[in-house]
Every structure is written in C-alpha cells, then in structure tokens.
C-alpha positions, 0 to 999 in steps of 0.5 A: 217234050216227046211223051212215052211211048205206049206198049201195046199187045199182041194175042198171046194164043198165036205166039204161043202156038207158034213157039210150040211148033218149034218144039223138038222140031230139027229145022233152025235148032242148034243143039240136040240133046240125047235123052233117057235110058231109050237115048231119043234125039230131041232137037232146040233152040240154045237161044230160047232155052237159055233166056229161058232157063239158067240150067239152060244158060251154063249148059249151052255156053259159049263153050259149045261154039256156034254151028249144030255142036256134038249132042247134049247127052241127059241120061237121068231124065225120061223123054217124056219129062225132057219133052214136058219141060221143053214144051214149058220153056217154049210156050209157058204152058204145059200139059201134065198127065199123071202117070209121068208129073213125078218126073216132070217135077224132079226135073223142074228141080234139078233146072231149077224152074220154080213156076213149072216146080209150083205148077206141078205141086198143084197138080199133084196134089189135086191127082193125089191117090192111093197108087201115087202117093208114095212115089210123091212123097219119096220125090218130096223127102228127096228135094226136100219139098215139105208141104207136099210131104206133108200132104202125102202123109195125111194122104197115107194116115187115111189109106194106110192099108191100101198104100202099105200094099203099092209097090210105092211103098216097098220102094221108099227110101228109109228117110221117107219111111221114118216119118210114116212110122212115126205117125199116131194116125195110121189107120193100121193095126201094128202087126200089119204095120210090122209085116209091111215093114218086114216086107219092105226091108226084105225088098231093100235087101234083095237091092243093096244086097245087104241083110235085112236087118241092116236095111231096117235099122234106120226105121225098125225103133218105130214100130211099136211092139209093145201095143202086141199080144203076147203070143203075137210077141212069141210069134214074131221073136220066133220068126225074128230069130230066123229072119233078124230084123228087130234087134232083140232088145227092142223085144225085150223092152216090149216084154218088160211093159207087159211084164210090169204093166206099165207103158212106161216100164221100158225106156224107148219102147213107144206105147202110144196106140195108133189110129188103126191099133186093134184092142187087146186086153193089155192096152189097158195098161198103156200109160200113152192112150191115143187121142 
C-alpha cells in the first residue's frame, strides 16, 4: 500500500515578495483597470484576481475573451484603496496608512473581502481620533458595521466638543447623525449641541439644496430643548424664526416643561440631562435626571 505523500513548504516571505513584484506591473498583465476621478491605469493579472476574489470572478469573466481586453473603468474607488486592495489579493498582506484605511475599507466591502474588511476594522480602531471618527462612523452606518459604530460612538461620547468642530462631523449623514443625538453621554452642553446641529443642517442644505429645516428634519426631535434657560429658549425661537429649523411645536412642548415644572409635562420633549449638560436653576425640576 503506497503511503501519503508529505507536503512540504516553502519560505512564504519570498513567494510573497515575488508575487508583489507583479503588482500594478504592465509585463504579463492582461487587464487594465481604469481607476479614480484621476482616471490612473492599473495594470493585473485576471487569473490572480480571480481565484482570489469573486467580485474579481464575475467582473473578468469569460465574457472579456482572452488577450489585453478594453480597460476595466472603476471610477468609485481612489487609486490608493484600488492599489491597496491589490497589494492584498497579491500578497496577503497590506500596509495600511490612516489618512486613506476608510477607503481601503469601502472597498473591502463593496468586494466582498472579509480578512482585508477584518484587518482594516483592526486598524481603525487602534488609530481611532478625533480627526477621523467621524468619517469612521458615517462608513459603519453606510455598510451597516455595528461594532465599529459603536466604537466611534463611545469615541465622540468622550470628545464631544472637539469632534462636533471636524468637517467630519458636518459631513454625516442623518442616519449617522440620529444615534449621536441620541446619546445621554455627550460630554457637551445642549446649546452648543443645538449651534452644531444648526450648522450641520446649514452645510446639508447648501449640498442638496434643500431648506434647512427639511435637512434637519430627520434629527432635530433629538435635541433636548427643554434642558434650555429660558431666555436661551427666547433667543433661539428668535433666531428659529428666521432661519427654521425646529418646528415650532417642539419649542412649544419645552415651554410648556418650564411653564408646569415638570419634565414630563410635555409629551415627547426628552429632559434627560446629558453628560456634558450645564446646570441651570430649572433642572431641578427635571423628572429625568442623568445617571
């Protein structure tokens, strides 16, 4: 009886650097792909890239036929990321940098790459600042990345202020907005919760071109007016008239707390004091007190 055969390894580090030499290299590649808003010309191997990757798979088909086919345009996705995702498939190993591991990530995604999805979540969180996290947590409500949402939430719960001044943050989506203003963990006062969000909406409007209120419809209920002075109360229903952005029974419902003395006075206008909320005579009244 002939016995198994034994199989037997080579050093990884050279096969890997050999394979890495092939990347983005014109000689022996058979497709090229046409990446970016800067359109640049990165050149592989259709065989690689398809045992390696099932986006890959269906995109080089047999459909293409053999020789160099027409370039393979992908627009979506910046060079960088493209050359990153590459240098994965190639070589099973990556080197990641901050400034550009969101995209490498969206794309990891959109391919379908768990181990580079995984790898990347890693290396978020351990580069996680003030500067990046919201960015990070608009790519983990848009491809619905829970824990990393979650880290980013605890992130901002500690550096409210700072990350409500990031261009980051004025760029969220409503979605990842909502559970921001959710939070009884702010380490920020309502009233410059309420500027932020105004500013927010204000850069969401110039974009869409829509009214402001309208951007801010989806999140505005989750500002808690009623934790307001009264005459911070006067001065933003001043304001709201001439720039909407709560609806007015919303103002109402805070007017009605302080006028009864009670959080609970109005329906749907949430009282509970937030981490960061500043003390004012009237929270004494709240029914909600944060714990």
């Amino acid at each position: 009886m002939e016995t198994p055969g034994l199989v037997v390894h080579g050093e990884a580090a050279p096969f890997s650097t050999a394979l890495r030499s092939l990347l983005n290299n014109p000689q022996y590649s058979d497709v090229c792909f046409v990446v970016g808003q800067e359109r640049q010309e990165v050149f592989a191997h259709r065989c690689l890239l398809a045992c390696r990757c099932n986006f890959f798979q269906r995109l080089l088909g047999p459909k293409l036929g053999p020789g160099m086919p027409s370039p393979v345009v992908l627009s979506s996705v910046p060079a960088d990321a493209f050359l990153a995702v590459l240098e994965f498939l190639y070589a099973n190993s990556v080197r990641l940098h901050r400034h550009s591991v969101l995209e490498v990530l969206t794309a990891a995604v959109e391919y379908g790459l768990e181990e580079l999805r995984e790898l990347c979540l890693e290396f978020v969180v351990k580069v996680l600042d003030v500067e990046l996290v919201c960015e990070a947590l608009q790519v983990a409500v848009t491809f619905g990345l829970g824990p990393l949402q979650e880290r980013c939430i605890a992130f901002i719960e500690t550096h409210t202020q700072e990350a409500l001044r990031t261009r980051g943050f004025l760029e969220l989506s409503a979605p990842a907005l909502l559970p921001l203003l959710r939070s009884d963990k702010l380490c920020v006062d309502e009233a410059e919760l309420v500027l932020a969000a105004r500013s927010w909406a204000r850069v969401g409007a110039a974009v869409l071109e829509r009214p402001v209120a309208e951007v801010a419809a989806p999140v505005v209920r989750e500002l808690r007016l009623a934790l307001l002075a009264p005459a911070e109360l006067s001065a933003l229903e001043e304001q709201n008239q001439r720039e909407p952005l709560i609806p007015v029974e919303q103002i109402v419902e805070a007017w009605k707390c302080h006028a009864l003395r009670r959080g609970d006075a109005a329906r749907g206008a949430p009282c509970r004091r937030r981490r960061g909320t500043l003390p004012r005579e009237h929270h004494c009244f709240l029914d909600l007190p944060f714990k």
